[in-house]
N, C-alpha and C positions, 0 to 999 in steps of 0.2 A: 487511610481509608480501609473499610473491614470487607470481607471475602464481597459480602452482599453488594456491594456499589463495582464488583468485577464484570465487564462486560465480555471480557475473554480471558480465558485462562488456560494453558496450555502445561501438562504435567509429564514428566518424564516422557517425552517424545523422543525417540527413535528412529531413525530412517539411515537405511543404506542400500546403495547404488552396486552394479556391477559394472566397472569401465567398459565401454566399448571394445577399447584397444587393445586392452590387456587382459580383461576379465576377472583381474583382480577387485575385490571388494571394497568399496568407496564410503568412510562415515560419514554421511552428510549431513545428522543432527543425531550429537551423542547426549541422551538424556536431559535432555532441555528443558526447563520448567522456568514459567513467568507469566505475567497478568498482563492484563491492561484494564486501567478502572474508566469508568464511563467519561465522558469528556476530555481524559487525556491523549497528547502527542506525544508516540513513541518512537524514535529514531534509533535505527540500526544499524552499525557502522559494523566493516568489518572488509577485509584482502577478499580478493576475488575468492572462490571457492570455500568463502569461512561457513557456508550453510545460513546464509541471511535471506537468500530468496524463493528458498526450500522450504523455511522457517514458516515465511510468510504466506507460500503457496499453499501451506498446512491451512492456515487461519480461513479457507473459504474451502477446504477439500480438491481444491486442482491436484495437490501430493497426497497421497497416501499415507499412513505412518505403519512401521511396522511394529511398532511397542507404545504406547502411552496415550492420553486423553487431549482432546482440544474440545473444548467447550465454549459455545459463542452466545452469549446470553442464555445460559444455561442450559441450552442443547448440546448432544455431545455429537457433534458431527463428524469424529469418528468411530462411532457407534455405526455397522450398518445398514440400520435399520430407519438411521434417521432419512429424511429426502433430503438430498444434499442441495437438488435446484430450488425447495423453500427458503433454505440458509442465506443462500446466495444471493437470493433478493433483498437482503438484509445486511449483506457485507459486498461494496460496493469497490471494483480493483479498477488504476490502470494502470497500464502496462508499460515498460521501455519501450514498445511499439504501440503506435496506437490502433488497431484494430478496427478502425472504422468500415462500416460499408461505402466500397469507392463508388458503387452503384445509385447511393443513395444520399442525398443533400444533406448537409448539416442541421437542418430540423429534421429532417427524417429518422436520422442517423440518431436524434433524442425519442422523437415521437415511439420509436418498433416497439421497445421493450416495455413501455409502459401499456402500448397495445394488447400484447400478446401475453405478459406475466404478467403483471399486476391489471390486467384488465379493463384498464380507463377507456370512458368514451373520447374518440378521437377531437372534439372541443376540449376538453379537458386537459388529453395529453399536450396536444398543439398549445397550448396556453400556456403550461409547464415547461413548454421546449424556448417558446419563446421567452419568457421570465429568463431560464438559465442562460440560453448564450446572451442575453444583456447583461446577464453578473459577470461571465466571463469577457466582455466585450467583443462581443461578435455578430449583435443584433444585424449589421451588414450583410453577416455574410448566411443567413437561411438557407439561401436557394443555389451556394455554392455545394460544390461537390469537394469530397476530400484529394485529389488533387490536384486541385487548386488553390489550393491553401498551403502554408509554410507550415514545418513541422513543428511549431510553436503555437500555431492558429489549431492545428490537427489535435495535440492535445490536451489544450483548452478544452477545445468539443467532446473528448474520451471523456474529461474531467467533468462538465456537465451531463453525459448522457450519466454516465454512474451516479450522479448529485441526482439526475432524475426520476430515481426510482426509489428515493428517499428511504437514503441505507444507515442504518443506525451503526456503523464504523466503513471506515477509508482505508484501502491498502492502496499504497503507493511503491511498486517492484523500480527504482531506478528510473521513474519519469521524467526525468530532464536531461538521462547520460545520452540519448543520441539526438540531442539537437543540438543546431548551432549558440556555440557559447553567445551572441546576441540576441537569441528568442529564451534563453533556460530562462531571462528573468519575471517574464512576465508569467509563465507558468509557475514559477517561485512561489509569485504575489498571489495569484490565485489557492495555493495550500496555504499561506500564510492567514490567506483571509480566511480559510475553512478552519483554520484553529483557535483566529479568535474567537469566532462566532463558535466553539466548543464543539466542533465534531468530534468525534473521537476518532483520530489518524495512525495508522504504524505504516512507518515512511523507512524503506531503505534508500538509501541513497549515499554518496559521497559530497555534496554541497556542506559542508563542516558552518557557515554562514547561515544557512538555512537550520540546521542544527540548534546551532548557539538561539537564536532566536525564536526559532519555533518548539523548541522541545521541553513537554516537563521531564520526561527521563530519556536517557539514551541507554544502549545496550552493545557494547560492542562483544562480535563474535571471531571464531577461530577455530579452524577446525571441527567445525558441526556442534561447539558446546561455547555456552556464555562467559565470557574470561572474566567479565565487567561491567557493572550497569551503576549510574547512579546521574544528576542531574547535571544538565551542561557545566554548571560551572565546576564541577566532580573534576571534568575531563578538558575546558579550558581556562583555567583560573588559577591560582595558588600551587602551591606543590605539585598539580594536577593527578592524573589516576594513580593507581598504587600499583600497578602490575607492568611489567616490563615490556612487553609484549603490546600492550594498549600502547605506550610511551613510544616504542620504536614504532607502532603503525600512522602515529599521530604525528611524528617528527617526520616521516615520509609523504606526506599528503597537505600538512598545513605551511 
């Protein structure tokens, strides 16, 4: 597919950290360049501190970069001059925590954003809210509060409030590593359903299952820079990846 069907594209990106502890200087993405074309899933594998969720926090401006471009449907959102809370509307995250208002129900908790950024009248949003948590199975729970709800039910709702504001890509930061291994599945199901139906996704996470089946390309990282990208069966199938480094983190985890 050619530049034009790119819905993000990220070029020679740079970022580094000063540790807390030490104050020594931390590469957290060493010149990093990749796309992602419109309706595709992209899975980011990679060791703790490889610069996968820095990577990611680039693609909506939560990180900063200190050298190179991210551009999100042709806006360069680290340009800035751009408005970073229009982008945002557009690029829908959730988090390893779900962030929810504990103050406020599970339709509310969809309803705000569409209130206040995108502007909809409250029949409108209220109708949106309730559509989504019946996709995620939760039509029950409306008038609960988060919680009272299990961390599986919590970010089902994170997953619909961001579906709510109907964002033309999905960052997923590690949404199923802190819940109990018998609720990741159902949040699973719910990304899986968002890629058939062709949202466009970039998912970090460790679910290697999730991977194999949801992803047209994956990308494993190391050290702030891309060691490896090519399509699930690249990285479980046949000879598998070609770098050592991928081979030794995949023989650790699967």
């Amino acid at each position: 597919m050619g530049a034009q069907n790119q819905i993000i594209t990220v070029t020679d990106v740079c970022k580094k950290f000063a540790a807390a502890s030490t104050g020594n200087t931390i590469t957290a993405l060493d010149r990093v360049s990749t796309h992602v074309d419109r309706g595709e899933v992209v899975v980011i594998i990679g060791p703790s501190g490889s610069g996968k969720s820095t990577l990611l926090r680039t693609l909506n401006g939560l990180e900063t970069v200190d050298s190179g471009t991210v551009e999100i449907d042709g806006t360069a959102i680290t340009d800035p001059r751009t408005d970073l809370n229009t982008v945002r509307t557009e690029v829908g995250m959730v988090f390893q925590h779900f962030n929810l208002f504990g103050h406020k129900t599970a339709l509310q908790n969809l309803m705000l954003a569409q209130l206040v950024v995108r502007k909809r009248g409250r029949e409108e949003a209220e109708k949106t809210a309730r559509e989504l948590l019946a996709t995620v199975g939760l039509s029950d729970k409306e008038d609960v509060y988060p919680s009272q709800l299990s961390g599986g039910q919590q970010q089902r709702v994170a997953i619909a409030r961001a579906l709510a504001m109907n964002p033309k890509v999905m960052l997923f930061d590690e949404a199923t590593s802190a819940l109990d291994p018998e609720t990741v599945g159902g949040v699973l199901e719910q990304m899986r359903r968002l890629a058939r139906e062709g949202m466009t996704m970039v998912v970090v996470t460790h679910e290697m299952g999730f991977a194999q089946e949801a992803a047209d390309r994956m990308i494993f990282m190391d050290h702030g820079a891309i060691v490896e990208e090519g399509d699930p069966a690249h990285f479980f199938t046949g000879s598998g990846p070609e770098s050592e480094r991928t081979k030794s983190f995949l023989d650790q985890i699967l």
